[in-house]
C-alpha positions in Angstrom: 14.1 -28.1 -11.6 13.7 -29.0 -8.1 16.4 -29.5 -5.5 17.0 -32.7 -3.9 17.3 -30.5 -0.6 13.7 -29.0 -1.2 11.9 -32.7 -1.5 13.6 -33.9 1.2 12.4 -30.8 2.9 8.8 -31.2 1.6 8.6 -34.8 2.7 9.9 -34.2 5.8 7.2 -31.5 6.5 4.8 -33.9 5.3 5.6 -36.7 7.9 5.8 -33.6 10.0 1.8 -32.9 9.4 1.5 -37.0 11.0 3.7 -36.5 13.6 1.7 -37.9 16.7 0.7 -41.0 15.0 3.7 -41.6 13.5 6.6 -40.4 15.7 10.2 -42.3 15.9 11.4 -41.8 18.9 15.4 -41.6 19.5 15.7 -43.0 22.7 18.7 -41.5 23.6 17.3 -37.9 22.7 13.9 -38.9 24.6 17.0 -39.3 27.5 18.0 -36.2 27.6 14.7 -34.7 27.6 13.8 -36.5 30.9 16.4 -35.6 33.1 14.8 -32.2 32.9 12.1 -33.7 34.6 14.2 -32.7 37.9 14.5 -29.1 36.9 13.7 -27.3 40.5 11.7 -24.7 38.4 7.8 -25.6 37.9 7.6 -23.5 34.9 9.4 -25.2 31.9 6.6 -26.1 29.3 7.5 -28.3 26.3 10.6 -29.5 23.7 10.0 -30.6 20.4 13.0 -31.8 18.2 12.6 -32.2 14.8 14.8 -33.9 12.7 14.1 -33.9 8.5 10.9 -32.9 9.5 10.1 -35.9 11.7 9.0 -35.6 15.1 12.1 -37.6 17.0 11.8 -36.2 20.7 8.8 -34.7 22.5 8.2 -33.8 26.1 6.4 -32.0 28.0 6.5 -30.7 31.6 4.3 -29.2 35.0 1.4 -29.7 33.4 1.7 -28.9 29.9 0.0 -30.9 27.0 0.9 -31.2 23.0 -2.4 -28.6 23.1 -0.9 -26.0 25.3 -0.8 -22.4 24.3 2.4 -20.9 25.3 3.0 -17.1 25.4 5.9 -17.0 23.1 6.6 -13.6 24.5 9.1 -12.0 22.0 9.5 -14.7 19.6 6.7 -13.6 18.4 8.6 -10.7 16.3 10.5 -13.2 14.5 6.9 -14.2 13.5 6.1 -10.7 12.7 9.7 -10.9 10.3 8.2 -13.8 8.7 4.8 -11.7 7.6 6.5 -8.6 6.7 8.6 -11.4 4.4 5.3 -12.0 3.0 4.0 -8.0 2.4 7.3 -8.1 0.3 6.7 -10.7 -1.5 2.8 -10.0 -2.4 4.2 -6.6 -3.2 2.2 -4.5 -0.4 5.8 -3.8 0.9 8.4 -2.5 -2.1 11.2 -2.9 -0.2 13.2 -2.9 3.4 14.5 0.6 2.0 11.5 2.5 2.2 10.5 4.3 5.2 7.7 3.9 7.8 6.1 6.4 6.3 6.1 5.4 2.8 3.2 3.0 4.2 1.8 5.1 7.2 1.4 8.5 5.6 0.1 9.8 9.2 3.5 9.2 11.0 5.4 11.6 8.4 7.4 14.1 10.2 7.3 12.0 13.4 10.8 10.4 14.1 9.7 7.1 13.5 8.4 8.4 10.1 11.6 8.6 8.7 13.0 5.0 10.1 13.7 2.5 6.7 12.2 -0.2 7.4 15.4 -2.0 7.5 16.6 -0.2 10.3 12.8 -0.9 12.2 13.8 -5.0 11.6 17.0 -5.2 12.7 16.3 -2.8 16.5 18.4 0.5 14.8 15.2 2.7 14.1 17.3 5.2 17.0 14.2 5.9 18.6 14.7 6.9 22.4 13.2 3.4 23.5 15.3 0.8 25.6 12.7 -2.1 26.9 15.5 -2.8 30.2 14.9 1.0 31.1 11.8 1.4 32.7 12.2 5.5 32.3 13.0 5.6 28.5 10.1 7.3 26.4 9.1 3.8 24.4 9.6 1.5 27.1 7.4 -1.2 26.4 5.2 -0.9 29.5 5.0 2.7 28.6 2.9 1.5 24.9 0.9 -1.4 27.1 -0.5 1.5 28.7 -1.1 3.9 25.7 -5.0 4.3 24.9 -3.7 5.4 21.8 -0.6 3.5 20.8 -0.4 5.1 17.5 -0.1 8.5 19.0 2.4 7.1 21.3 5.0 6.0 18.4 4.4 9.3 16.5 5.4 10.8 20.0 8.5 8.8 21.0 11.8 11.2 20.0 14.7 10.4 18.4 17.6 9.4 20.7 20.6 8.5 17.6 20.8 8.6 13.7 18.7 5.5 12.3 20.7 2.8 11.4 24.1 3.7 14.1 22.9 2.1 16.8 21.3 -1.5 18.4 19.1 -0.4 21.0 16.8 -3.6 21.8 13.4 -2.6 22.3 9.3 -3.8 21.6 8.2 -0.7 19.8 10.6 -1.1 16.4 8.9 -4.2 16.3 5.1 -2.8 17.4 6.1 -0.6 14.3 6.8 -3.2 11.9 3.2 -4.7 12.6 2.1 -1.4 12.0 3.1 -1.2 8.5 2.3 -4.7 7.6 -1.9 -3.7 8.6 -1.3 -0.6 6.9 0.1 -1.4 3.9 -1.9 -4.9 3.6 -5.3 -3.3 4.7 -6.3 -5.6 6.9 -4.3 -6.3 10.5 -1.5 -8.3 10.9 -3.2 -11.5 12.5 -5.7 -11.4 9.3 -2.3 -11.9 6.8 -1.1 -14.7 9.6 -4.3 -16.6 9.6 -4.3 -16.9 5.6 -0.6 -16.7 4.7 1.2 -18.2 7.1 -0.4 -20.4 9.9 -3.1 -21.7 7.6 -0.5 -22.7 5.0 1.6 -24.3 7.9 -2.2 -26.3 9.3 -2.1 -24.3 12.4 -5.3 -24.0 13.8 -4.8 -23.4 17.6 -3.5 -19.7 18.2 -4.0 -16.6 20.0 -2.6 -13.2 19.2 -3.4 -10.5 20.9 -4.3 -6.9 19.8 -4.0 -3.2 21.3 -6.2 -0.9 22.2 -6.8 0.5 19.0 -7.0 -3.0 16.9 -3.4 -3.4 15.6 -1.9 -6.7 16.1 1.2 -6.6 18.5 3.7 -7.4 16.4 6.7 -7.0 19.2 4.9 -10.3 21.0 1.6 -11.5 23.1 1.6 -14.4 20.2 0.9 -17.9 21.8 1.3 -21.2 20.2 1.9 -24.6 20.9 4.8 -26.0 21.0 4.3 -28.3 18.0 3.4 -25.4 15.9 6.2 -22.9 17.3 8.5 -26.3 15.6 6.6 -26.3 12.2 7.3 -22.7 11.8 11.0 -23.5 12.7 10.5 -26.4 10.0 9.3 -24.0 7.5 11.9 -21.8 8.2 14.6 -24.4 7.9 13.6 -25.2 4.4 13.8 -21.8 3.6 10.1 -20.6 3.0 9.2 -24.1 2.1 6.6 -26.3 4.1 5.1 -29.6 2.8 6.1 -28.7 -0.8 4.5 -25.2 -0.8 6.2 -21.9 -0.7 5.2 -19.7 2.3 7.6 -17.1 2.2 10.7 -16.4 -0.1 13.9 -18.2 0.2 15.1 -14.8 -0.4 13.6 -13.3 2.6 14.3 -16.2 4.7 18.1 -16.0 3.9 18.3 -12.0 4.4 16.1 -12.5 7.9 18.3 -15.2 9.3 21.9 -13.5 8.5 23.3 -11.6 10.9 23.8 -7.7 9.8 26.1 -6.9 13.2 27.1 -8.5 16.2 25.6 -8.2 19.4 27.5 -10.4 21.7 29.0 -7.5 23.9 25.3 -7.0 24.9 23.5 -10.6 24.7 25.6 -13.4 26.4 22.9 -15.6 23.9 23.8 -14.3 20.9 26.4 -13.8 18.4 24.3 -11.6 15.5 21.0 -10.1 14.8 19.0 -10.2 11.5 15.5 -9.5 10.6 14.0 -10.0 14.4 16.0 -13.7 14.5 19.1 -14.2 16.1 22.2 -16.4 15.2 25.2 -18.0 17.6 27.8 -20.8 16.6 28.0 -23.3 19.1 30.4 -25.0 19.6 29.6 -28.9 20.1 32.4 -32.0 21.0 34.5 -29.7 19.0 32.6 -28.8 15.9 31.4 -25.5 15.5 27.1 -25.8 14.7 25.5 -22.6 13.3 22.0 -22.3 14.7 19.9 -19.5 14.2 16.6 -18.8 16.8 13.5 -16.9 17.8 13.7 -15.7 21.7 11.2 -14.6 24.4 11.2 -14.2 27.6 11.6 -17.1 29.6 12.9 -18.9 27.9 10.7 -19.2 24.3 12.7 -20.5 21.6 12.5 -21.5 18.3 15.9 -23.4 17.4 17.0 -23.9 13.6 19.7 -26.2 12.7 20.2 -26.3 9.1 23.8 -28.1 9.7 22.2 -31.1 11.8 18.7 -30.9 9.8 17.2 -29.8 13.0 14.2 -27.8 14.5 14.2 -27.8 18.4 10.9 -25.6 20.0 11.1 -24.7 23.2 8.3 -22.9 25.6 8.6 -21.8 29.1 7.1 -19.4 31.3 9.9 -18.2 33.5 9.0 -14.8 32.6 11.8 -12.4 34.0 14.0 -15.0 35.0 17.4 -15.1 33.9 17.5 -19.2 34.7 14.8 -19.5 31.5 17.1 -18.2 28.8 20.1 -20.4 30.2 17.9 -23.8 30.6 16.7 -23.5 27.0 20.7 -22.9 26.1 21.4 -25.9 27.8 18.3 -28.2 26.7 19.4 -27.1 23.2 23.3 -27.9 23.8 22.5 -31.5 25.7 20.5 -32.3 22.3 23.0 -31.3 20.1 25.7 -33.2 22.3 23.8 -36.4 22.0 22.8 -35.6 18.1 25.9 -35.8 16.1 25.9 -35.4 11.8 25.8 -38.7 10.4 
């Protein structure tokens, strides 16, 4: 039987697919969105705020259009969770237990070989990489610059046990794309483009590759903010878009809840999942689980499940603290002036 939940859901993504002819705006939401207008940096992008699917406040800022393509920057490997969801559940991936190497025979007796992929999704592979350390082995600018990234991850050493230690860094998450092209034969992008963002009627997107074809799963996706909110949508009805199942509602729960906390080393966070966040905020004295997507800058996808709301965020204050803090604060002034009926 179905749930009532999941055709509310389903409707909801339906009016979603309509959303710029047939948009309700709250005006007090639409509000809230303008006084950003005065931000003093030229570099936020778009807000979308979806409510049961419905497109209830839209702006967009310096520039930016409904058809801009925003570097998501990292929130891209919550995207990458999303597809290796997918593997799983097309059984090309067993399960989160097996090892890099189970699927990329060539990395065996590399340290990276023996990471589960578990520990690759949730930043405890205890590879010696750290992305805020520009002289760790796997710094991300370090695999940018690899003319053979493969070689590069089979290279990087092992710093702690797998699975002992968050260690935030781009090349867990270039690994997890990794195993997805490997174990789906075909990259990453390809599995996007017919599993997910077809599904999900997203037609405008851009995500880049390295230098030997792989699909960079730890980012370089861009989007527009509209789609960046359907993905959120999707992801709010737990696999579920416009009465079709994307991804799991198993995989979905497992991404979104939190394994650890993180909050003595991410003033933005409280846990980490699959590559997506969580924090409870706490709104006009009611504590509101949301759990999130983040790049740099200020790239967010916001779920809601308690208010029935998607907010997507882009930005492109790249390697400015301010970004990450305004999209905090965009996200806390709409769920201020959005209470639970």
């Amino acid at each position: 039987m179905i749930s009532v939940k999941a055709v509310i859901i389903a409707v909801g993504a339906i009016v979603l697919c309509a959303a710029a002819s047939a948009a309700q705006i709250d005006p007090a939401l639409a509000k809230v969105l303008g006084t950003f207008d005065q931000d003093k940096h030229r570099d936020l992008r778009g807000v979308v705020v979806l409510r049961d699917g419905r497109l209830v406040a839209e702006r967009y800022y310096n520039g930016a259009t409904p058809a801009s393509l925003n570097d998501i920057r990292s929130a891209g490997k919550s995207v990458t969770s999303l597809l290796v969801g997918i593997a799983i559940d097309r059984g090309k991936i067993r399960a989160v237990d097996d090892s890099v190497a189970t699927y990329w025979p060539d990395s065996r007796g590399s340290a990276v070989g023996d990471v589960k992929m578990r520990d690759v999704l949730t930043m405890r592979s205890g590879l010696a990489a750290f992305d805020d350390d520009a002289a760790s082995p796997g710094n991300e600018d370090k695999l940018d610059a690899a003319a053979d990234p493969l070689a590069f991850l089979r290279s990087i050493p092992r710093a702690h046990p797998p699975g002992s230690r968050y260690n935030y860094n781009s090349l867990t998450a270039y690994a997890a794309g990794v195993v997805v092209a490997k174990a789906t034969g075909g990259t990453m992008a390809d599995l996007a483009k017919t599993a997910l963002f077809g599904p999900l009627d997203i037609r405008r997107w851009q995500w880049a590759s390295d230098a030997g074809g792989y699909t960079k799963g730890q980012g370089n996706l861009s989007l527009t903010t509209r789609d960046m909110a359907k993905i959120g949508e999707m992801v709010r009805g737990e696999g579920l878009y416009s009465g079709r199942r994307i991804v799991s509602a198993g995989w979905i729960r497992d991404s979104l809840a939190s394994k650890f906390s993180i909050s003595d080393s991410d003033p933005f966070a409280d846990g980490y999942g699959y590559f997506w966040y969580s924090k409870v905020h706490e709104i006009n004295g009611k504590a509101v689980p949301v759990s999130f997507a983040s790049g740099n800058g200020g790239n967010k996808i916001y779920v809601i499940p308690s208010r029935r709301m998607v907010v997507a965020i882009t930005s492109t204050a790249y390697g400015q603290g301010y970004g990450q803090r305004r999209s905090e604060a965009i996200l806390k002034a709409i769920l201020s002036t959005h209470e639970s009926p």
